[in-house]
C-alpha positions in Angstrom: 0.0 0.0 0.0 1.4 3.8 -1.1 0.6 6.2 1.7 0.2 9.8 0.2 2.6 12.0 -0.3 3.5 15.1 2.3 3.3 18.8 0.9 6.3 20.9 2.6 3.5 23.0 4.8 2.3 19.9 6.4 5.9 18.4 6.9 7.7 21.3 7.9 6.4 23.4 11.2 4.8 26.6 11.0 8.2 27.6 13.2 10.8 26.2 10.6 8.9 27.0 7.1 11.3 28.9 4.8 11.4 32.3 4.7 10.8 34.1 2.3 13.5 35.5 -1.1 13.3 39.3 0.4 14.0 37.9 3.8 17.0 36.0 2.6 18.1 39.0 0.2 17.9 41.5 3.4 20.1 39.3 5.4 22.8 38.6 2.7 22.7 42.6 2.1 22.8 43.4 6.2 25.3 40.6 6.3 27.8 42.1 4.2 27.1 45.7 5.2 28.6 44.9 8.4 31.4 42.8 7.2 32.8 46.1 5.5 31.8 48.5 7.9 32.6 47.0 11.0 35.7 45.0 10.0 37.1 47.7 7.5 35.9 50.2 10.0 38.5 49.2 12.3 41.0 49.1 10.3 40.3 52.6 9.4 39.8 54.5 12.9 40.6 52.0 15.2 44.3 53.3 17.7 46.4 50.7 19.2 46.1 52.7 22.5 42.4 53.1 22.5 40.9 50.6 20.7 43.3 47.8 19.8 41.3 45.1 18.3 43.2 44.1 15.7 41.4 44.3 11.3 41.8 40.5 10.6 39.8 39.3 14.0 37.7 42.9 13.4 36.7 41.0 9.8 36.5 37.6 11.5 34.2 38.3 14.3 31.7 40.5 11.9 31.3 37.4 9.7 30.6 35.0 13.3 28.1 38.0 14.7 26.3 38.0 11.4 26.2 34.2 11.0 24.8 34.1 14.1 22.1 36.2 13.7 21.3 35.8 10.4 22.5 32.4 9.0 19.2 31.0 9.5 17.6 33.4 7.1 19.7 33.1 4.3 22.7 30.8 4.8 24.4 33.4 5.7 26.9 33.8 2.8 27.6 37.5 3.3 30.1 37.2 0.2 29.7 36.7 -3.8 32.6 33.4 -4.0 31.2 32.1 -0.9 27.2 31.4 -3.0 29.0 30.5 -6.0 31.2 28.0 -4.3 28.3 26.4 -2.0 25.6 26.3 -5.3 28.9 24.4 -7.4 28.9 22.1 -4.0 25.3 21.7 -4.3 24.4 23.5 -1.2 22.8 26.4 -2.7 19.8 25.9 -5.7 21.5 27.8 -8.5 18.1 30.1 -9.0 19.3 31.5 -5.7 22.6 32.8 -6.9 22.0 36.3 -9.2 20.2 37.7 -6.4 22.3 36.9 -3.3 25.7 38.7 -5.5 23.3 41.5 -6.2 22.3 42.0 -2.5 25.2 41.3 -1.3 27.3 44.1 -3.6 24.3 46.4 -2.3 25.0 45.9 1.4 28.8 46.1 0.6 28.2 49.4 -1.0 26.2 51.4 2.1 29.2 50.1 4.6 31.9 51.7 2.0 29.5 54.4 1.5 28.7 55.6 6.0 33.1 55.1 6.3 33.5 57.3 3.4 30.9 59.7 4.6 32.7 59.8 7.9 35.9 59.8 6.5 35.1 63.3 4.5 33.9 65.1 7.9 37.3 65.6 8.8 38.7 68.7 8.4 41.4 69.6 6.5 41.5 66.4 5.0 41.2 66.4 0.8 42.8 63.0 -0.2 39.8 60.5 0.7 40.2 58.5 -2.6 44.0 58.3 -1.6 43.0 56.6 1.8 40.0 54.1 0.3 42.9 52.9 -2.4 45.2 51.8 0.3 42.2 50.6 2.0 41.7 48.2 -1.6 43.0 44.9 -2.4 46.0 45.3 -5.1 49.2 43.8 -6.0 52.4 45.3 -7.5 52.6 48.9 -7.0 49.2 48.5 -4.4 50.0 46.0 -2.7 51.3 46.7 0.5 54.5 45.2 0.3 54.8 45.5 -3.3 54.0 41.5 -4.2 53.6 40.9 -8.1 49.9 39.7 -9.2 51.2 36.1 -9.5 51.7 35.9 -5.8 48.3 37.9 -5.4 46.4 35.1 -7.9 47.7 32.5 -5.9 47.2 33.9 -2.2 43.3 34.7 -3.1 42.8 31.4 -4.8 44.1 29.2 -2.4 42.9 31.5 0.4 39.4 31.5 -0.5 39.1 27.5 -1.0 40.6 26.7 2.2 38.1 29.2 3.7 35.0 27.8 1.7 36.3 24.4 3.2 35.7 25.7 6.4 32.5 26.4 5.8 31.1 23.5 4.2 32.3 21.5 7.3 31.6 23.3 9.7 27.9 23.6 8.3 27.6 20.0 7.6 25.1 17.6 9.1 27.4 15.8 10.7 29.5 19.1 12.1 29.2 19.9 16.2 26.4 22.1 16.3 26.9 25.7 17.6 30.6 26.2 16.4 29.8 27.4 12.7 29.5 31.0 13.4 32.8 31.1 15.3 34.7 28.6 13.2 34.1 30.3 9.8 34.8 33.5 11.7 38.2 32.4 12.9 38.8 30.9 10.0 38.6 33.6 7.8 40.3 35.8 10.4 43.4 33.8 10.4 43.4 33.4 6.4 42.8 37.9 6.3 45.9 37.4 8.6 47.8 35.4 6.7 46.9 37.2 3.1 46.7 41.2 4.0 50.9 41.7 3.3 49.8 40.1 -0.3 47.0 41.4 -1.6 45.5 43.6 1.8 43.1 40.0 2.0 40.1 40.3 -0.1 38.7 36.7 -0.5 35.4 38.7 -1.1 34.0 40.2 -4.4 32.1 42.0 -2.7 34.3 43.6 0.1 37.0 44.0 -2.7 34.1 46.3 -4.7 33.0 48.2 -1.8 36.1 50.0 -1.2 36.9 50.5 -5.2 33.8 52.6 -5.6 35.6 55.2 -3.6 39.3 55.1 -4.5 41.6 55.7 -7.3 41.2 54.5 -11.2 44.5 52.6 -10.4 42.7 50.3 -7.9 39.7 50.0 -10.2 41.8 48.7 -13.0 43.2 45.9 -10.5 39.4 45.0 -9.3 38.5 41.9 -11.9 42.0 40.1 -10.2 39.3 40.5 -7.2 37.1 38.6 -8.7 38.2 36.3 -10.6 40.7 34.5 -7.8 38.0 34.3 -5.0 35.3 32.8 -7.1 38.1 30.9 -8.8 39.0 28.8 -5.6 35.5 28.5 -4.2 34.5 26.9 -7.1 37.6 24.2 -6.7 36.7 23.7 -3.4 32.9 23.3 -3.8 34.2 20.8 -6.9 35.8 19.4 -4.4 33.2 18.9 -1.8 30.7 17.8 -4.5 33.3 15.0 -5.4 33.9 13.7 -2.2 32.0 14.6 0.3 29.1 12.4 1.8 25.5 12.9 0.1 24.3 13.1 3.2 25.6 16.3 3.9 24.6 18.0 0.7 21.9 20.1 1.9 20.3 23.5 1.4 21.5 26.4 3.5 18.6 28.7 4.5 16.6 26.2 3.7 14.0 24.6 6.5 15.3 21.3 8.7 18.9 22.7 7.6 21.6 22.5 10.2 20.9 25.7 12.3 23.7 27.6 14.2 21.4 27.1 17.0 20.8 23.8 16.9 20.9 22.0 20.2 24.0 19.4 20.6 23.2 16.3 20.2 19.9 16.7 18.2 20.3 15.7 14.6 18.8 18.4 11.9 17.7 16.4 8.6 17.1 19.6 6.3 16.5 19.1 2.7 18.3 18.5 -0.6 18.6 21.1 -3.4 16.8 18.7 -5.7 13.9 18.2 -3.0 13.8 22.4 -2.7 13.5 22.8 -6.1 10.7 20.3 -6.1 9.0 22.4 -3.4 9.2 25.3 -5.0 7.1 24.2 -8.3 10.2 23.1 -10.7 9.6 19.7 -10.8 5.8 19.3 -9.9 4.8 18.7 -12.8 6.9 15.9 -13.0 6.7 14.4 -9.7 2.7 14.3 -10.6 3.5 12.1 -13.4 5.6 10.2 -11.8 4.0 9.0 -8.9 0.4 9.1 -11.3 2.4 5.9 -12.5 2.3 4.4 -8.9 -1.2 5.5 -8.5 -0.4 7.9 -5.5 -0.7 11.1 -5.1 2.5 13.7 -5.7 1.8 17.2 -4.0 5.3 18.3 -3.3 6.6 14.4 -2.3 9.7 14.8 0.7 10.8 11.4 0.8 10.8 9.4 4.3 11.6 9.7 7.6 11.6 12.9 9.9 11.9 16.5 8.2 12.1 19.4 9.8 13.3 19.6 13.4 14.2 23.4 13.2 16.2 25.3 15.8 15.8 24.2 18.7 15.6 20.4 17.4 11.8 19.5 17.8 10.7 17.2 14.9 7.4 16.2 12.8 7.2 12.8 12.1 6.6 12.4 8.4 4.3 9.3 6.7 7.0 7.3 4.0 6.4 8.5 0.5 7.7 7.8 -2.8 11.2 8.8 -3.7 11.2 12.6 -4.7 12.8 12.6 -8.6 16.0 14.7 -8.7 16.7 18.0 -10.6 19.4 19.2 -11.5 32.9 37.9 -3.0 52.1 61.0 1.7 48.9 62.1 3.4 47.0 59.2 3.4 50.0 57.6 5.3 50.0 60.2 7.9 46.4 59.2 8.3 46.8 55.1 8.5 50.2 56.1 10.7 48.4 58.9 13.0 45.6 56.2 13.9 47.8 52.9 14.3 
């Protein structure tokens, strides 16, 4: 006997449904407008003496904080290489992807925008594009100990994968729960560490475009090395992940039943698979309908079997067994940096 299929509304809880694509869109945005206005804001203003937190764990601890608060929303990506390299892993539905780079250049933008608002109230002070270009990623004559763009290539590239790597593990199902925000945010502040005598550490699109908006042509011209390194080795390490890792653990971020940050230990989080998202959302309905016609049970959004949808705090709702769901397919100027370190 076929028992029914399970729509997502009934099998996921009114407390763990999905939210919605400008929910998601305003987190990545928020996400990334404090990424470059916090972390890059420090490394602007911030005085040994006064206030010595240093940029790298500045950057590092704005990417845990927002994680924290809004990974649940959106995945919390917060960073253009970090979507493309979790939708190549198969964590992200591709749909997703336009719109999260889009948001997240937007949010990216307002941060660079309030420090170079601030920046311009000071008096006597005419040289802001000077101060947002050594404030940019470069190499060769912009970098900030003059390394040549094939040392810059390599430092982003590897940089970015190894920091995509933490991510995708420490978000995995099988991953302690409650770590994720502060591992990828340690993490990356050791990598920013590691990179800024290179390249001054972009690993981010995103944060990379932010501060170019404001500073010289030269730095313009050096943007699309920016881009093209980050989202270079994201994509070999979601390659990576996609060949190797478990199936099991290739689940949708944001989505609902997907390992929370909040998760209580112990409790497992089942979450769904991007080909069972894309299901819910209407691409393969149609199919699915005729598919399951051919079993003679009904297919309204099928989930598969077992127990979806525990949420944040872990409480499940048991699930009926269905049919198999069918699969789918980021000079004075120095007298400024000097005066303020």
């Amino acid at each position: 006997m076929t028992t029914p299929a399970v729509t997502t509304a009934e099998a996921v809880p009114s407390d763990t449904k999905e939210f919605g694509i400008v929910a998601k869109l305003a987190a990545e945005a928020f996400g990334t407008f404090l990424l470059v206005f916090g972390g890059l804001g420090v490394a602007l203003f911030s005085n040994p003496s006064s206030a010595p937190l240093p940029a790298p764990l500045a950057i590092g601890l704005s990417i845990a904080v927002s994680i924290a608060a809004f990974g649940h929303i959106s995945g919390g990506h917060f960073n253009p290489a970090v979507t493309l390299g979790t939708a190549v892993a198969g964590r992200t539905p591709w749909r997703r992807v336009p719109g999260y780079i889009v948001a997240q250049l937007v949010g990216g933008a307002i941060g660079a925008l309030i420090l170079w608002i601030a920046v311009k109230t000071l008096p006597g002070l005419s040289n802001v594009q000077t101060i947002f270009t050594q404030l940019s990623n470069g190499v060769d004559s912009l970098s900030p100990n003059k390394f040549p763009m094939a040392a810059g290539l390599l430092a982003e590239v590897v940089a970015t994968g190894a920091f995509l790597a933490i991510i995708l593990a420490a978000t995995s199902r099988r991953a302690a729960k409650g770590v994720a925000p502060w591992a990828i945010g340690l993490g990356l502040a050791i990598l920013v560490q590691a990179i800024a005598p290179i390249t001054n550490a972009s690993l981010n699109p995103a944060r990379s475009t932010a501060t170019v908006i404001f500073a010289e042509p030269s730095a313009l011209g050096q943007l699309w090395i920016f881009w093209v390194a980050p989202l270079l080795g994201a994509a070999i390490a979601g390659l990576i992940f996609r060949g190797f890792g478990s199936p099991e653990d290739v689940i949708v971020t944001g989505a609902p039943g997907a390992p929370s940050f909040t998760t209580v230990e112990g409790e497992p989080t089942l979450g769904i698979t991007v080909a069972e998202e894309e299901e819910a959302s209407g691409h393969g309905a149609h199919r699915g309908e005729r598919e399951s016609a051919a079993d003679g049970a009904p297919s309204d959004g099928a989930l598969g079997q077992g127990t979806l949808g525990e949420g944040r705090l872990g409480e499940g709702t048991e699930v009926p067994p269905t049919a198999e769901a069918p699969g789918s397919d980021e000079d004075d100027a120095k007298d400024f940096f000097d005066k303020n370190k």
